[in-house]
LORO-863741 format. One record per residue: x, y, z of N, C-alpha, C in turn; residue in three letters. Coordinates in steps of 0.2 Angstrom, whole numbers, padded with zeros to 4 digits, always signed. Example, Ala and Ser with C-alpha at 12.3 -4.5 7.8 and 13.67 -1.06 7.14 Angstrom:
2
+0066-0028+0039+0062-0022+0039+0066-0016+0039ALA
+0064-0011+0035+0068-0005+0036+0064+0000+0039SER
end
This chain:
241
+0596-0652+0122+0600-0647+0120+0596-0640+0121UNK
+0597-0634+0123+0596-0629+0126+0593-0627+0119UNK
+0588-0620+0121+0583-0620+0114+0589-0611+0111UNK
+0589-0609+0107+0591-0604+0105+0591-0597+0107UNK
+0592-0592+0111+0586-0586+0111+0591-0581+0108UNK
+0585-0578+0103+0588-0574+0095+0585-0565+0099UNK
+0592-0562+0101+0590-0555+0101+0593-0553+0093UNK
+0588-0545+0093+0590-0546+0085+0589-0537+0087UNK
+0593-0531+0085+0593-0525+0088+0595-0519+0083UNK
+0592-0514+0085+0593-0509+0079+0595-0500+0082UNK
+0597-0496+0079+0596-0490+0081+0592-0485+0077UNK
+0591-0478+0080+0584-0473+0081+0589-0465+0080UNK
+0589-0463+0077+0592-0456+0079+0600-0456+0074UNK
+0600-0450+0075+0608-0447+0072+0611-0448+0078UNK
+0617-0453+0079+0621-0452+0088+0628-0446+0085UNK
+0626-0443+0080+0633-0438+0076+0629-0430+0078UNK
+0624-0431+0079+0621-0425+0076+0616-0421+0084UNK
+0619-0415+0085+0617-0412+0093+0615-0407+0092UNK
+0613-0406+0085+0608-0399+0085+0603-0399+0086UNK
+0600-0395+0087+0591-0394+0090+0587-0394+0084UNK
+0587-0399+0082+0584-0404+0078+0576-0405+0081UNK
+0570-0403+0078+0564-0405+0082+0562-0414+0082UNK
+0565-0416+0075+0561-0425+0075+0566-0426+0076UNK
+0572-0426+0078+0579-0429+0083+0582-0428+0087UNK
+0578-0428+0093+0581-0426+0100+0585-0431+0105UNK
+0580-0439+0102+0584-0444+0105+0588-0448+0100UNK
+0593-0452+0104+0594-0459+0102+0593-0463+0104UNK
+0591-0466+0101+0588-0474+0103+0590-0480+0102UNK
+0590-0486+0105+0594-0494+0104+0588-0497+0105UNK
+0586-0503+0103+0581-0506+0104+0583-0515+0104UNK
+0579-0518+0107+0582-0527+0104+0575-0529+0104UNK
+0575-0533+0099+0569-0539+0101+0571-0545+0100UNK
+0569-0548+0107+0570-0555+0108+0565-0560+0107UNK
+0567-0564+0101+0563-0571+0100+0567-0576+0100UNK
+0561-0581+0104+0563-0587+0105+0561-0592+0100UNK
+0559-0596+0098+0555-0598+0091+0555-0593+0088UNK
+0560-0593+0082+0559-0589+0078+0555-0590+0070UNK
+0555-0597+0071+0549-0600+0065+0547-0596+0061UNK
+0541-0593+0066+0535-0587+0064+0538-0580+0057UNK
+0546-0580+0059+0547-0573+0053+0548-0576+0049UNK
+0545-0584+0045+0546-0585+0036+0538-0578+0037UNK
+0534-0578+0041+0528-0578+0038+0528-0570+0034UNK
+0534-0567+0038+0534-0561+0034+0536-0562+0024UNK
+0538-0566+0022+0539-0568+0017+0534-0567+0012UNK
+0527-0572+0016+0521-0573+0014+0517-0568+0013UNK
+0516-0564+0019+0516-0556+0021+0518-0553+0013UNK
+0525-0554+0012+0525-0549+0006+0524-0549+0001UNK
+0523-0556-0002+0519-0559-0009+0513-0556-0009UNK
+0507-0555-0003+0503-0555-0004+0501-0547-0005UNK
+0506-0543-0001+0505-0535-0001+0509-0535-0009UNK
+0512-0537-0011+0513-0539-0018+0509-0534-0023UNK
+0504-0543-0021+0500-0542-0025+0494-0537-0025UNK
+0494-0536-0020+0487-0532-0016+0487-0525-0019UNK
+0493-0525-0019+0495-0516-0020+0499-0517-0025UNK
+0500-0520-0028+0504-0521-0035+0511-0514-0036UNK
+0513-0517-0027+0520-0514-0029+0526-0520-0026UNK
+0528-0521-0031+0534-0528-0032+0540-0528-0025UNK
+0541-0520-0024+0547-0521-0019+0546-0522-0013UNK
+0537-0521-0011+0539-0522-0003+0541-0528+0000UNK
+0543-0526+0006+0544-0535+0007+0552-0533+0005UNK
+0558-0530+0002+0562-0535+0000+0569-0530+0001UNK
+0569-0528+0008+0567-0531+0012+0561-0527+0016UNK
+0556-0527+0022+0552-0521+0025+0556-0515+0028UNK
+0553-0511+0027+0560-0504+0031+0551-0500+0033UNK
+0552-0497+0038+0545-0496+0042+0547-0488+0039UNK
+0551-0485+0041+0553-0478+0037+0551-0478+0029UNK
+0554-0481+0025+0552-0483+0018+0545-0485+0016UNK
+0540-0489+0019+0536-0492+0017+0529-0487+0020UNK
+0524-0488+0015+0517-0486+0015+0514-0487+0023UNK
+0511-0484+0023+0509-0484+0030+0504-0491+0030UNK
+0501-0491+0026+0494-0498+0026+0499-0501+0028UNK
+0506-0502+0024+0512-0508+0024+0514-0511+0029UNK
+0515-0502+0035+0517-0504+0042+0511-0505+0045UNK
+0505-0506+0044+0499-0508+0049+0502-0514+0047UNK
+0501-0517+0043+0499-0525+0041+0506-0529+0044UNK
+0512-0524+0044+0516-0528+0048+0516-0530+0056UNK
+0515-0523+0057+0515-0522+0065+0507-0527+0068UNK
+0505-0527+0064+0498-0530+0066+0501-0538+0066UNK
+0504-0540+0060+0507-0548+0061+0511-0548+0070UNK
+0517-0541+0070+0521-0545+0074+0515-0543+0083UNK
+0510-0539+0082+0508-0539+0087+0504-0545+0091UNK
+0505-0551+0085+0502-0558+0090+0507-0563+0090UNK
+0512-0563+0090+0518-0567+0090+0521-0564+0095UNK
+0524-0570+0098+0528-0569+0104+0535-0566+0103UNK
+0536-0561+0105+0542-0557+0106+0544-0555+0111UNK
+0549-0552+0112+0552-0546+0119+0554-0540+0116UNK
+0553-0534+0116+0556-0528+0117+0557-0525+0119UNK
+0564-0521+0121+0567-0517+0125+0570-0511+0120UNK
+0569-0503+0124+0572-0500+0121+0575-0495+0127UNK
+0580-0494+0125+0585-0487+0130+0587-0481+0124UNK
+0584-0478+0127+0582-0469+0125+0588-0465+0129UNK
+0591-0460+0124+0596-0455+0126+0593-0448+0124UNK
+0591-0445+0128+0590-0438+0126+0596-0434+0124UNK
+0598-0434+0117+0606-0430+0117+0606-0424+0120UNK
+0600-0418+0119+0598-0411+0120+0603-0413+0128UNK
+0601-0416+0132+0605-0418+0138+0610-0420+0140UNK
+0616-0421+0135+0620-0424+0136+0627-0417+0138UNK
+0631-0422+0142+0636-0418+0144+0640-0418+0138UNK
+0644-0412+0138+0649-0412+0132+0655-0417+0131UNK
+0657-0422+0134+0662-0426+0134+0658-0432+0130UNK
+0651-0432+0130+0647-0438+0128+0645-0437+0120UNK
+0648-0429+0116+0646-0430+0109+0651-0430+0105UNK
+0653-0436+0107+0656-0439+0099+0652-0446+0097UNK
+0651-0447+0090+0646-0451+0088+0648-0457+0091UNK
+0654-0462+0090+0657-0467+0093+0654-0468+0100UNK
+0657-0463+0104+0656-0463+0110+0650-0465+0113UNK
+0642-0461+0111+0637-0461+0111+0634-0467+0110UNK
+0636-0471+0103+0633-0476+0101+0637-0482+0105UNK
+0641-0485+0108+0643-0487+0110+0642-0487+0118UNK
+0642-0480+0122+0637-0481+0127+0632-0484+0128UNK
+0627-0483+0123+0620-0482+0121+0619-0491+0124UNK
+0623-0493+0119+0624-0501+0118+0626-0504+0124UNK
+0631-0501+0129+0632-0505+0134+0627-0506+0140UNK
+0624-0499+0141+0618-0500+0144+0612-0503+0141UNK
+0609-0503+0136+0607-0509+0134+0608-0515+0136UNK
+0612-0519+0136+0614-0526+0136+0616-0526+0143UNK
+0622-0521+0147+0618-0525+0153+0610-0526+0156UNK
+0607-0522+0154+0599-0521+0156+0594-0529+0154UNK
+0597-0530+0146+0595-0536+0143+0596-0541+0146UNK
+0603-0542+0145+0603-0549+0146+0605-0554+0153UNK
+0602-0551+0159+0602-0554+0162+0592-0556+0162UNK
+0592-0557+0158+0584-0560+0156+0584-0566+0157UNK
+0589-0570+0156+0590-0575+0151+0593-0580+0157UNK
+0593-0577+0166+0595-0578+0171+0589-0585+0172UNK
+0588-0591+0174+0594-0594+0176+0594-0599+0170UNK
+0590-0597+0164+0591-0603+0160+0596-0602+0156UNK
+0600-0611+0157+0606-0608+0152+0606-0607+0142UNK
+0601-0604+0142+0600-0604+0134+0608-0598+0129UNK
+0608-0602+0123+0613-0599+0122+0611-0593+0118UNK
+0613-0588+0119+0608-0582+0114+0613-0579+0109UNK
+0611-0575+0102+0613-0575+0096+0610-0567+0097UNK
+0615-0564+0097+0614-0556+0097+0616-0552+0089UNK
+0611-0551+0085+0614-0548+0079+0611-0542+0078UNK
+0617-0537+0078+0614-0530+0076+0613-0529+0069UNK
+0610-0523+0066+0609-0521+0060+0616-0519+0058UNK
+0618-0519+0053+0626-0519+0048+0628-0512+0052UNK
+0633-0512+0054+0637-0505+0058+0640-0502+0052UNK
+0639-0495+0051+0641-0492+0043+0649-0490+0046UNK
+0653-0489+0050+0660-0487+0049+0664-0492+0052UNK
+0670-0494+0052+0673-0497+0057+0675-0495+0062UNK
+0675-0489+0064+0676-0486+0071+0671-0487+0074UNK
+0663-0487+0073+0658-0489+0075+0657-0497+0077UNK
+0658-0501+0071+0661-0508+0073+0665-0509+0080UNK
+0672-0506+0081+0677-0507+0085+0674-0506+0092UNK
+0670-0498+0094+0666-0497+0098+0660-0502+0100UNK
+0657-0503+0095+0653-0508+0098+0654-0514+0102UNK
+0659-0515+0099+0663-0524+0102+0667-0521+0110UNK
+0668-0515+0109+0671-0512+0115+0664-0511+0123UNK
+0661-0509+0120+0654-0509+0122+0651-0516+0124UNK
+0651-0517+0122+0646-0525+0123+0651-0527+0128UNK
+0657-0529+0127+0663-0531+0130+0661-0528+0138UNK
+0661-0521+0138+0660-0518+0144+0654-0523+0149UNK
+0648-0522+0144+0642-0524+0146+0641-0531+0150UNK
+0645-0535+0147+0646-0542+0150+0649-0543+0154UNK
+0656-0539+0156+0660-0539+0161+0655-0534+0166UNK
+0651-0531+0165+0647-0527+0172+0643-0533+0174UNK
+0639-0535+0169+0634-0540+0171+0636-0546+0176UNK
+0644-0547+0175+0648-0550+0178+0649-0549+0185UNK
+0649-0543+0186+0652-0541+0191+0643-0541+0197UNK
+0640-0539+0194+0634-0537+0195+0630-0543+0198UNK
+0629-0549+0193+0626-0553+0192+0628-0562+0194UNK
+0634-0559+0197+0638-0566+0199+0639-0570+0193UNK
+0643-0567+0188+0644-0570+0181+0651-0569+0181UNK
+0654-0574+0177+0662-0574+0175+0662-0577+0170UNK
+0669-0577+0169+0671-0577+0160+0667-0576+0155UNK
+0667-0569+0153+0662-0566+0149+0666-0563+0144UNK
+0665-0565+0138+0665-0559+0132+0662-0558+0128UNK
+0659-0552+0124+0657-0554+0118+0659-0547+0115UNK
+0657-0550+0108+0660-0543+0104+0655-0546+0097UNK
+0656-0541+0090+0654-0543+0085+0657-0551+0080UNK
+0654-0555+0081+0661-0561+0078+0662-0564+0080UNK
+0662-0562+0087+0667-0565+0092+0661-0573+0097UNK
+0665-0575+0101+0658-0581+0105+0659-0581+0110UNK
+0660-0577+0117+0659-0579+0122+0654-0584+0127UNK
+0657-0585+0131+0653-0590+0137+0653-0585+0144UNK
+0645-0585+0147+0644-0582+0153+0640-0587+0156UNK
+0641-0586+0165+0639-0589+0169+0637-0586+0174UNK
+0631-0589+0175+0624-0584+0177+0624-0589+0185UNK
+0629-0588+0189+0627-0593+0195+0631-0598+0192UNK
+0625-0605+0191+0630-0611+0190+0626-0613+0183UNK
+0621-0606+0178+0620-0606+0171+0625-0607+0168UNK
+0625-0612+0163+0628-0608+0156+0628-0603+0153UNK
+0628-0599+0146+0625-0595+0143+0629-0591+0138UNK
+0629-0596+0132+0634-0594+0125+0632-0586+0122UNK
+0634-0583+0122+0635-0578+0118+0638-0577+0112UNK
+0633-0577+0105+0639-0574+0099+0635-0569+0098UNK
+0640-0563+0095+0637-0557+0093+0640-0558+0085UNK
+0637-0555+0079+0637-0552+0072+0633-0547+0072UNK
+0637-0544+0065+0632-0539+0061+0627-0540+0057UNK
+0622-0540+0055+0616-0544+0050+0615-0539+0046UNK
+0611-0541+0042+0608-0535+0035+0601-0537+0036UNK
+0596-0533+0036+0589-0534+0035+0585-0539+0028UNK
+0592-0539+0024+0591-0543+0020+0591-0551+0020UNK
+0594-0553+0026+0596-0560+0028+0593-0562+0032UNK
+0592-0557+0038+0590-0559+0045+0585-0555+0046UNK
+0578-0558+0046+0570-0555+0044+0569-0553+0053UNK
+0574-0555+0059+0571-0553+0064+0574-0545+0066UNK
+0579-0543+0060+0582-0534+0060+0574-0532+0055UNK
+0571-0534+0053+0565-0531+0048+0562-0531+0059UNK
+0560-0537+0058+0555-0534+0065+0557-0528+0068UNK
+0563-0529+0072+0566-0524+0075+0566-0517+0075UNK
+0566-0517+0067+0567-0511+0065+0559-0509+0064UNK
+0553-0512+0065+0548-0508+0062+0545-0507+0071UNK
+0548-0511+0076+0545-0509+0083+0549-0501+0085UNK
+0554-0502+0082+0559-0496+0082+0555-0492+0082UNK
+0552-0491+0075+0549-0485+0072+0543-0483+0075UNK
+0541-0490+0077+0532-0486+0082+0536-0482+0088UNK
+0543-0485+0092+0543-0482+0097+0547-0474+0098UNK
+0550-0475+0093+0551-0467+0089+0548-0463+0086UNK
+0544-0465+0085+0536-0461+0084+0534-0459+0090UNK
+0531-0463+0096+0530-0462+0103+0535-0456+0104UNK
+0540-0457+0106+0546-0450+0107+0546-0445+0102UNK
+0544-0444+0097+0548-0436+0094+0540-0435+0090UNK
+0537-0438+0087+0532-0438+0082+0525-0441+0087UNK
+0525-0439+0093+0517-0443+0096+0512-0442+0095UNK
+0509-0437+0090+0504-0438+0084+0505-0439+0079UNK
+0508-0444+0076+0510-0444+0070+0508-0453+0073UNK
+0505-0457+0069+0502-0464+0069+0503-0468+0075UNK
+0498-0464+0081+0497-0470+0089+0497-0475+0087UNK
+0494-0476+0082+0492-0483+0081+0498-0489+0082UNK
+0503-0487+0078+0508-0490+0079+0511-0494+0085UNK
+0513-0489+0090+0515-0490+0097+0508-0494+0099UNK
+0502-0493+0100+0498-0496+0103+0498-0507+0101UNK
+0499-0506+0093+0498-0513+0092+0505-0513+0096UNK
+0510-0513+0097+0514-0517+0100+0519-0517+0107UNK
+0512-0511+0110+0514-0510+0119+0516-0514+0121UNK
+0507-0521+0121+0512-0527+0127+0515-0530+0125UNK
+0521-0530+0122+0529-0533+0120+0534-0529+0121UNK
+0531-0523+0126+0537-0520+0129+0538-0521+0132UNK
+0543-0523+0138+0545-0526+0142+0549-0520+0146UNK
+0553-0516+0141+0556-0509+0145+0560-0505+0138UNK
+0556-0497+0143+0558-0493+0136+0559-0487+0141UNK
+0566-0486+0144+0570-0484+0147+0574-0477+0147UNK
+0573-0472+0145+0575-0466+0146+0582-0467+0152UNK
+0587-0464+0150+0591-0465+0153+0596-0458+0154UNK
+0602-0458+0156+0606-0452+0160+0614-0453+0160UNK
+0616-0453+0155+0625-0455+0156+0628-0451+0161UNK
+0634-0455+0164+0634-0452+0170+0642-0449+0166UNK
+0645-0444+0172+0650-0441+0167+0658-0444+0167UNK
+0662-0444+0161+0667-0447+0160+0674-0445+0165UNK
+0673-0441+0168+0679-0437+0172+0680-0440+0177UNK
end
């Protein structure tokens, strides 16, 4: 039986908001890809012990790298930087976007399909089936679009990558064919609450959003979890007309 591979993906930035913002210039998507994902009870442990260490009861429940003490985010980012992951991130400069490209929907739902075609032809020739779970989507028009998005994404990688019958959306299960690979695709939305690899995600987010808008504001971050970057991609929408 083919082993699992769990991307788990978050976002960076206001995709609504185009004002000359100094700490919000981009938007950013990120995934981290784990294969064994065993390793994320240990964030658990992790939080009893900073529990107790620092006798503040909520951390841990869940981690939020924005929310939490910076000791907090050493000690996690310090976990995830000896644990096998993958991260990718694609970076939108909004300051540079053409006018047809600022509507929130629009942006965010871009953002995503360039992502995943870039991702998931990783996973090329093995037929593992992978489990894509973004962070909870706050509108349902953002929902819609994303399933629109992804949808895109597959059908490019299709065309691209010598793939056929592909779909995926949020819910949804398609099958892709990488050659003469398999490769299940289901997509959901997750809460940080249930699925500890949107806690990862989100705190490699935060080093790499750091690097972009605040790059004196804690290097330290970004450094524990360089080599698990795989590609962190600055990108260029091309225009709708």
């Amino acid at each position: 039986m083919a082993k699992t591979m769990h991307l788990f993906g978050d976002e960076s930035g206001n995709p609504g908001d185009f004002g000359d913002l100094p700490d919000d210039r981009h938007f950013m998507v990120a995934t981290a890809t784990i294969g064994d994902d065993s390793w994320l009870s240990e964030l658990d442990q992790l939080a009893l012990e900073l529990q107790q260490r620092l006798n503040v009861p909520t951390i841990g429940a869940p981690f939020h790298a924005s929310n939490d003490r910076r000791d907090v985010v050493r000690e996690v980012l310090t976990l995830v930087s000896e644990r096998p992951i993958r991260v990718d991130a694609t970076i939108i400069d909004k300051r540079q976007l053409a006018p047809e490209w600022r509507e929130r929907h629009l942006l965010y739902a871009a953002a995503w399909e360039s992502h995943l075609v870039h991702v998931l032809p990783q996973f090329h020739p093995q037929p593992y089936p992978v489990d894509v779970v973004v962070a909870s989507i706050g509108t349902a028009r953002e929902l819609k679009t994303f399933k629109e998005g992804a949808d895109r994404a597959v059908a490019q990688a299709e065309r691209e990558a010598g793939t056929y019958s592909a779909v995926l959306g949020l819910g949804m299960i398609g099958r892709m064919m990488l050659d003469t690979a398999a490769m299940v695709v289901r997509g959901r939305a997750g809460s940080p609450n249930a699925d500890r690899g949107l806690q990862i995600v989100d705190y490699c987010l935060w080093a790499i959003h750091r690097r972009w808008e605040r790059p004196a504001e804690a290097p330290w971050a970004y450094e524990l979890i360089a080599h698990h970057v795989a590609s962190e991609r600055l990108i260029t929408l091309p225009s709708r007309n």
